[in-house]
C-alpha positions as CSV (number, residue, x, y, z in Angstrom):
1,X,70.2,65.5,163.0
2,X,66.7,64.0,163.4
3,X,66.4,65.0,166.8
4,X,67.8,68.6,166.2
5,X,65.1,69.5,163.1
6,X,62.0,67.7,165.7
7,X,63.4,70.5,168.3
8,X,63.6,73.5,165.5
9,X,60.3,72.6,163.8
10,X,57.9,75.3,163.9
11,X,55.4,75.8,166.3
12,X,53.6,78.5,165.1
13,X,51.0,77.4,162.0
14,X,52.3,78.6,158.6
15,X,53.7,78.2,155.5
16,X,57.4,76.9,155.7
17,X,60.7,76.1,153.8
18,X,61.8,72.9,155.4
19,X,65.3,72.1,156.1
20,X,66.2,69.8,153.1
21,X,66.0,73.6,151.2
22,X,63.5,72.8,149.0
23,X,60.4,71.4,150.0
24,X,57.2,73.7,151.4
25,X,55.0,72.5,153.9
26,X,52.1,74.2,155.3
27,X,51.8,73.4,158.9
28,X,48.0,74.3,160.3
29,X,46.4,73.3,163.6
30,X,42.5,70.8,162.7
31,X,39.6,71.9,164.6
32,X,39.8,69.3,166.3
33,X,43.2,70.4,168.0
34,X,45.7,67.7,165.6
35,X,49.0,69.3,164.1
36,X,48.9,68.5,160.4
37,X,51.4,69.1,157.8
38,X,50.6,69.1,154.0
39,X,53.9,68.9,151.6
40,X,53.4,71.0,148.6
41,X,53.0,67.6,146.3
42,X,52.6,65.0,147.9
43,X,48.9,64.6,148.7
44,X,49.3,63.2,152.3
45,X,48.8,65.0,155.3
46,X,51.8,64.4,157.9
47,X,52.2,64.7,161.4
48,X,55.0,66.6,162.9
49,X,57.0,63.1,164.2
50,X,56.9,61.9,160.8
51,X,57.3,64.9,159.1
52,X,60.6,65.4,160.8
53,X,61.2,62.2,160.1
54,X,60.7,62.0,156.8
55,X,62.5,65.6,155.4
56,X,65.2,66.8,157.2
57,X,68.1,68.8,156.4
58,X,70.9,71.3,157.3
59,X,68.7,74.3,156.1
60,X,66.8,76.3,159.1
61,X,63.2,76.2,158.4
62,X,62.4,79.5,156.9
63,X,58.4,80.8,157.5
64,X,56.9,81.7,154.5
65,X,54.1,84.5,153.5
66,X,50.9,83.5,154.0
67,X,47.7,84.6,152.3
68,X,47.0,86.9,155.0
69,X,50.5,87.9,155.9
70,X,50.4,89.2,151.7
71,X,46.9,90.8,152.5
72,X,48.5,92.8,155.5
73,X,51.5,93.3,153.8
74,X,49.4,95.2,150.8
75,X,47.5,97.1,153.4
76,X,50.2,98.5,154.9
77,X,51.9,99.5,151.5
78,X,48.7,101.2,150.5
79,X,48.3,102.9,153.8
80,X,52.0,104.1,153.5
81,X,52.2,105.1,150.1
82,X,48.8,106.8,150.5
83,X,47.2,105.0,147.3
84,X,44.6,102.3,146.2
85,X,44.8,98.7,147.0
86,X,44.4,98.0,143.1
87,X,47.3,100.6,142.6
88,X,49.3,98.5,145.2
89,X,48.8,95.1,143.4
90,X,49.0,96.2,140.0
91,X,53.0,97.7,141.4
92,X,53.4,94.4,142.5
93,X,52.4,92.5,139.5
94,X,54.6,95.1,137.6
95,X,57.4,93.7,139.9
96,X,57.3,90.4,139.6
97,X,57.1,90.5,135.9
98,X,60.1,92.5,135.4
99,X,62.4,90.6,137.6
100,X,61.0,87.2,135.5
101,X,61.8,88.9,132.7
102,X,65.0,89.8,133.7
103,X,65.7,85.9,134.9
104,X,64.9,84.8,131.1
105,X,67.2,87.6,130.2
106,X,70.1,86.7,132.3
107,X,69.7,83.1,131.3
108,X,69.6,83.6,127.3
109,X,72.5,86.5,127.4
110,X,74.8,83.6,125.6
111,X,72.7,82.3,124.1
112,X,73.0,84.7,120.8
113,X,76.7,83.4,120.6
114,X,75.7,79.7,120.1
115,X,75.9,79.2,115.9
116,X,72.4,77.8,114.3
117,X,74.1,74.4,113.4
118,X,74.9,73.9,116.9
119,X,71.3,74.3,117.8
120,X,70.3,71.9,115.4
121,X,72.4,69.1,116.0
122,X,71.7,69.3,119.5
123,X,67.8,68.3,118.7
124,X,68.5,66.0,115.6
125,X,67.2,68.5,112.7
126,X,69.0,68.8,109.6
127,X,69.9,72.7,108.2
128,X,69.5,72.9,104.2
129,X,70.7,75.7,102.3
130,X,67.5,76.2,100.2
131,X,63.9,76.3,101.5
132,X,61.5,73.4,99.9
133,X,59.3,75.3,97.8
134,X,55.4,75.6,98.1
135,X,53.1,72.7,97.7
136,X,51.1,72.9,94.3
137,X,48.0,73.8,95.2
């Protein structure tokens, strides 16, 4: 399995999914010429043996957008849709916060079924049937 993810591991310098599924590693060429490999956190810098090594998995490793792939990526929707970069990214923006929104949605959709008392004995608080009444002042 090792010696299968060395052989698939990228060549080309990006930003990857590696094959465990869930790590991201972004994989850029030093000026000096060295192959390094920086694991979204974990603060040390890998080489490709050890990276290999190190995270492997049955998942192919999946390139990821870079910050210039998103540039071009914009560009070319502005250029297509014959409108403003700022009207591009704003769509986008617009986007990504509706499909969040949706997650939360999707997520909670029981959650209006699950009685009050439940809710409380499952973080310890006790429900009384009268509010305390206001401090004296």
């Amino acid at each position: 399995m090792i010696e299968r993810a060395r052989e698939t591991a990228p060549s080309e310098p990006g930003v990857y999914k590696m094959p465990c599924g869930e790590c991201v590693v972004d994989f850029f060429i030093t000026a000096e010429g060295e192959e390094r490999w920086l694991v979204a956190g974990d603060g040390h810098s890998y080489t490709r043996e050890s990276v290999v090594v190190a995270r492997h998995g049955d998942h192919p490793w999946v390139r990821l957008y870079s910050l210039a792939d998103a540039a071009a990526e914009i560009a070319r929707l502005a250029a297509l849709g014959e409108r403003d970069l700022d009207r591009v990214v704003e769509d986008l923006i617009e986007s990504i916060d509706d499909r969040e929104v949706e997650s939360i949605v999707r997520e909670r959709a029981g959650m209006r079924e699950v009685p009050l008392a439940d809710v409380a004995d499952l973080f310890g608080v006790e429900l009384s049937d009268e509010r305390d009444p206001a401090p004296d002042a």
